[in-house]
N, C-alpha and C positions, 0 to 999 in steps of 0.2 A: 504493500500500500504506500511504503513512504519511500522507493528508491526512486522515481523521480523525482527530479527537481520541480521546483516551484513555478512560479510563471515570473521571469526576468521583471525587476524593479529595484532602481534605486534604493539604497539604504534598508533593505529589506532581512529581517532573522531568523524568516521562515518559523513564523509562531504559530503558524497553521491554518490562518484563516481564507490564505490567497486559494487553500485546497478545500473550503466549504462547497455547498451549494450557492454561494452568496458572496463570491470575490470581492465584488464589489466593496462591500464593506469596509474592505482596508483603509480607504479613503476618509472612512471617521473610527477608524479604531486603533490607528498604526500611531506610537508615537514617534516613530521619525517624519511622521506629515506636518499635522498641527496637534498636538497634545493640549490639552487642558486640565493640568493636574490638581489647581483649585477645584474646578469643576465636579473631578470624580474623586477629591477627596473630600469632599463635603455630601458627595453621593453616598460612598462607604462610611468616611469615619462620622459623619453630622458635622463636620466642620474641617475647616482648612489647619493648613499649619499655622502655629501662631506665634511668629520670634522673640515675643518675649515671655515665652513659656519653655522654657528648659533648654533645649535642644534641638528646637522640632525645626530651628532654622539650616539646620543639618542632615537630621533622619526621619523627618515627614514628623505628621498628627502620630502620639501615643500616650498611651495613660501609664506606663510602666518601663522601664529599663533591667535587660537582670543580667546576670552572669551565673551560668544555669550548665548541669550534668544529672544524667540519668543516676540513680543510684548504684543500677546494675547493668553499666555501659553493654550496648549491643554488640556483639559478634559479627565484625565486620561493615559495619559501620563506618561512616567519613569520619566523627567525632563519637559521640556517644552512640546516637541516635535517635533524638528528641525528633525531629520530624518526623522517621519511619513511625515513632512507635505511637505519637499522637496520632499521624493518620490510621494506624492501627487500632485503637481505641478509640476513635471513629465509627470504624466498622463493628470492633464487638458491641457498643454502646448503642447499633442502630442507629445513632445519629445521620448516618449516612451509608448507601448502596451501591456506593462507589466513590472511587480515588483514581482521579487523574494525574500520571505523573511519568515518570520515563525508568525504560528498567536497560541495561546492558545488550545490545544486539550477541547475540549467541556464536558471530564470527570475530567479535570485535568489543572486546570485553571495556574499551574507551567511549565506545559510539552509542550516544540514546537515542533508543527506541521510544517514542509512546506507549503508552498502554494503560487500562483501564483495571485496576485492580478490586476485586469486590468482597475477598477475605481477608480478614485479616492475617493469619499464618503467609499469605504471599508477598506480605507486604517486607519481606525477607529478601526477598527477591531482588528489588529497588534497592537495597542502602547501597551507600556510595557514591564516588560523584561522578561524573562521565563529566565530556569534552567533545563540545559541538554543538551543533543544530538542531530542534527536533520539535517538526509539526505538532506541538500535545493542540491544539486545540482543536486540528482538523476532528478529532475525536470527542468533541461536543456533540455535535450532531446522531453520530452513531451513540453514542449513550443516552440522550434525550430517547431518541427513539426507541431505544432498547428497552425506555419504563423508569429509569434514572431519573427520579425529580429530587432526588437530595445528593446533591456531588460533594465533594471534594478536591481540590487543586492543589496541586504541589507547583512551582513555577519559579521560574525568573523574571527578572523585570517588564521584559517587551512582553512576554507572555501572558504577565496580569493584568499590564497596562489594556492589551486589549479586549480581555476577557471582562474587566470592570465596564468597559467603554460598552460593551455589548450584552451586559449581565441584565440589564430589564426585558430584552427582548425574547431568554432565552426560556422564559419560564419555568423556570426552579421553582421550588417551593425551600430549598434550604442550599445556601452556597457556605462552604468556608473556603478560607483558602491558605495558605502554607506559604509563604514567601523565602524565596532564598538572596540573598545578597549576590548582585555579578554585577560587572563591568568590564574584564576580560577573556570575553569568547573568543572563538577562533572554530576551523575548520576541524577536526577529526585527523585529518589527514595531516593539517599541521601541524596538532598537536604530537602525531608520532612523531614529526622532524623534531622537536622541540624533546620527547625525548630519548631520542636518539642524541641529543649531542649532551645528555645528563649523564648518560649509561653506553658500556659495551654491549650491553643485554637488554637492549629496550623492552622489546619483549617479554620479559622476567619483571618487569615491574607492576606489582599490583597496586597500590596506593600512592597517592599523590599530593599535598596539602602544604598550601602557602601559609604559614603562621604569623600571628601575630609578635612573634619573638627574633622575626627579621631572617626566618630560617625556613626555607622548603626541605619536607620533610617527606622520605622516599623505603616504600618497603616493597620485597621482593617477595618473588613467590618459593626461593628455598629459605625463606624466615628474616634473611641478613636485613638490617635496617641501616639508613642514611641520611646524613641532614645535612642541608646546603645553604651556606648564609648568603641573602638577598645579590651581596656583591659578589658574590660568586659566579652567581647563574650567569649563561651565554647571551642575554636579552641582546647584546650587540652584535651578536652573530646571527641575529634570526632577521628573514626578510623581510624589507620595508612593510609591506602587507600582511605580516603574520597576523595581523590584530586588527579584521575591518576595521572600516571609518567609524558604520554604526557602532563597536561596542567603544572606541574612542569618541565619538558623539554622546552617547548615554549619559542622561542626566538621574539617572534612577538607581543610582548603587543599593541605595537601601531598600528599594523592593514597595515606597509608599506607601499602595496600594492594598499589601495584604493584611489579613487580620493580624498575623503572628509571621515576624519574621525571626527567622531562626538561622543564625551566623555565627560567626567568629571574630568579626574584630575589635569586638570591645570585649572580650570577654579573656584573653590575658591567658591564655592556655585554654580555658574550657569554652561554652559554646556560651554568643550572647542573644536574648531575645529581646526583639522591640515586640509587643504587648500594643497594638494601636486600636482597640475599640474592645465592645463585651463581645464579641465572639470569638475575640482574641482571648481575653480570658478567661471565656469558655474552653478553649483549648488545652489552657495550662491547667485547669481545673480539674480537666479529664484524666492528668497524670495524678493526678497527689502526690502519697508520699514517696512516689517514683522519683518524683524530682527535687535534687536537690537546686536553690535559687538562694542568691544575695544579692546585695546592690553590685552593680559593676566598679571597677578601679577607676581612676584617672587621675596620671601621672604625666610630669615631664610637659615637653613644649613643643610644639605642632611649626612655628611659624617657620622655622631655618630649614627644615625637609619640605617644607610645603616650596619654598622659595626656591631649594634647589631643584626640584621637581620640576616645574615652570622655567626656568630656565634651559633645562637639559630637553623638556619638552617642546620649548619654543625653537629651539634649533632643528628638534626632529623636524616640527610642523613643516618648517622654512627649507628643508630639505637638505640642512647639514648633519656633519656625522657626528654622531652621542659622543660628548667626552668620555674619555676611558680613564679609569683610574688608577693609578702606578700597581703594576702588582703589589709591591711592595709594602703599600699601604692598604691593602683591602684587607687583611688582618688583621692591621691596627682598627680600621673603621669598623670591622663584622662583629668587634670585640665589644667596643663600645657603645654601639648600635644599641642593642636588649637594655644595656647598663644605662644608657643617659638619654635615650629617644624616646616619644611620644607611646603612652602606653594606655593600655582599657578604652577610656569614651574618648580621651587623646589621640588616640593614635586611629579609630574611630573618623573623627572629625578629619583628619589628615588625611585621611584616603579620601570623603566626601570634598575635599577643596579639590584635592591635588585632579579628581574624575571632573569637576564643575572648569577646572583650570582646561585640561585636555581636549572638554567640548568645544570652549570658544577657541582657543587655537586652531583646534583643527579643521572646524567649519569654517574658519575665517581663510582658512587657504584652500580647502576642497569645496565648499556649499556655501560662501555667504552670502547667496541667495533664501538660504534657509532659515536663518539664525532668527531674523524676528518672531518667526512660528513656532522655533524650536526649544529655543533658549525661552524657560519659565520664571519670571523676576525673581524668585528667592537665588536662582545661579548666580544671578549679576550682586544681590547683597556679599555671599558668599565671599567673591571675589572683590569688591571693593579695596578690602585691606592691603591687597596685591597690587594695585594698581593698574589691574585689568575693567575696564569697565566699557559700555555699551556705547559703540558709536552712531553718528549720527543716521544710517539706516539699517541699524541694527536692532 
């Protein structure tokens, strides 16, 4: 069903809906068009964000912030597996008849598949993260029909974005939805080049994970485990397009959109949740004493990585080559990095600038025809302090 490609479009992440009955739609549902994020945040949360309320001019509308582990982490799992296991309890609870969400292609244990899961015991299946593309929504339609009027969604940004945009039409009787934090996708295929130049044995690798400790973190499938600090990694060695435009355009790291997102980087080793409305924390409610939760950290200072970020990006955008840094200090810096860098909702906030920094950059040299539809005013507050701000047909 999903080995064809989509139907050719600009800035497009193949969220599934160009493959409905209904293409058309894309046209009010895609946020690389005209997004309206006020709009369908006051559609889901009952209101927009509101900057002088915590955070929220960072990580969308939420009533709560946690820094949260399962008691009895899941087997096999990207982190615990609070997501698996909520949508899991989901379905034992009847709450819901189904889970939409992406499980591992069976040639290609990196590649998601969609799929609609409607036990819980299969929900085993899914954990983990994949790397790619993957129609979930085309499979709205087919589960509507199938008698599915209470879902669930598991998703990333572009994903929710457009599923909210199109949720009054679709006739549910009960939506939750599961939010994951993303900002750098890529192809499947590029992501085996990418690691291919981590490992001799690409293929031996089963787990993957960027940390908050400034360390990607690499296990194999004869048990050997490895960690690689941020400066380490070949990002300069991969090619200019490793990383479409659209997931460098993306203004949605944090996922807005969904009731419960469930992430990693404010949460300082364990998993962190944004809690954004009561169905969100109908979600967490559904664990009890499964979960353990406290406040999240924040530590350290955002604005000097924010600064070099933008700068090193503003050369990509402009189409020079990344500074590289002496070998001989990337061991001094990967050192110091965990010990004196931006940490918990810090470091948090520092990816939300450094993705809102990368959008105008980059649309301003590939799309800035796009930017006044694209770019949502809270991106331009963001960026203020940088010195980045909105020109005159921007």
């Amino acid at each position: 069903m999903f080995d064809d490609a989509p139907p050719p479009r600009a800035l497009c992440t193949d969220c599934g809906i160009s493959r409905t009955d209904e293409p058309k739609r894309c046209g009010r549902a895609c946020q690389f068009i005209k997004p309206d994020y006020p709009a369908l945040e006051a559609q889901t949360h009952g209101r927009t964000r509101d900057p002088a309320r915590g955070d929220e001019l960072h990580f969308g509308p939420y009533t709560r912030l946690l820094k949260a582990r399962l008691a009895q982490p899941l087997e096999g799992a990207q982190w615990t597996g609070i997501a698996t296991r909520t949508a899991a309890r989901l379905l034992e609870t009847g709450a819901v008849s189904g889970v939409l969400t992406v499980k591992p292609d069976p040639r290609d244990r990196w590649r998601p598949v969609p799929t609609l899961v409607t036990r819980a015991e299969d929900m085993a299946g899914v954990r983990g993260m994949r790397m790619g593309y993957a129609p979930l929504l085309a499979l709205l339609e087919p589960a509507i029909a199938a008698g599915h009027k209470r879902l669930a969604v598991i998703g990333i940004p572009c994903q929710i974005y457009a599923l909210r945009a199109l949720e009054r039409e679709l006739g549910l009787e009960r939506l939750y939805v599961i939010g994951t934090p993303c900002s750098d996708n890529t192809t499947t295929k590029n992501f085996h080049t990418f690691l291919s130049l981590l490992s001799d044995a690409p293929g031996t690798i089963s787990y993957l994970e960027f940390r908050a400790d400034f360390k990607v973190e690499l296990r194999f499938d004869n048990g050997d485990h490895r960690e690689i600090p941020f400066l380490s990694l070949p990002i300069s060695d991969l090619p200019s397009d490793f990383f479409p435009v659209t997931c460098r355009t993306c203004v949605d790291y944090t996922n807005s959109l969904a009731d419960l997102v469930v992430g990693y980087m404010g949460g300082e080793g364990e998993q962190w949740l944004i809690v954004r409305n009561e169905r969100g924390q109908e979600l967490v409610d559904l664990l009890g004493e499964e979960l353990i939760a406290e406040p999240p950290g924040d530590k350290g200072k955002r604005a000097g990585s924010v600064k070099g970020f933008i700068a090193n990006t503003g050369r990509a955008a402009g189409g020079m080559p990344l500074r590289r840094m002496p070998n001989w200090l990337r061991p001094i810096v990967s050192w110091l990095m965990p010990r004196v860098g931006p940490k918990g909702l810090e470091f948090a906030r520092a990816r939300v600038e450094m993705k809102a920094a990368e959008t105008v950059l980059h649309l301003r040299r590939d799309h800035p025809a796009k930017m006044k539809h694209m770019i949502p005013p809270h991106v331009w507050r963001l960026l203020k302090p940088y010195g980045i701000e909105r020109g005159d047909q921007e």
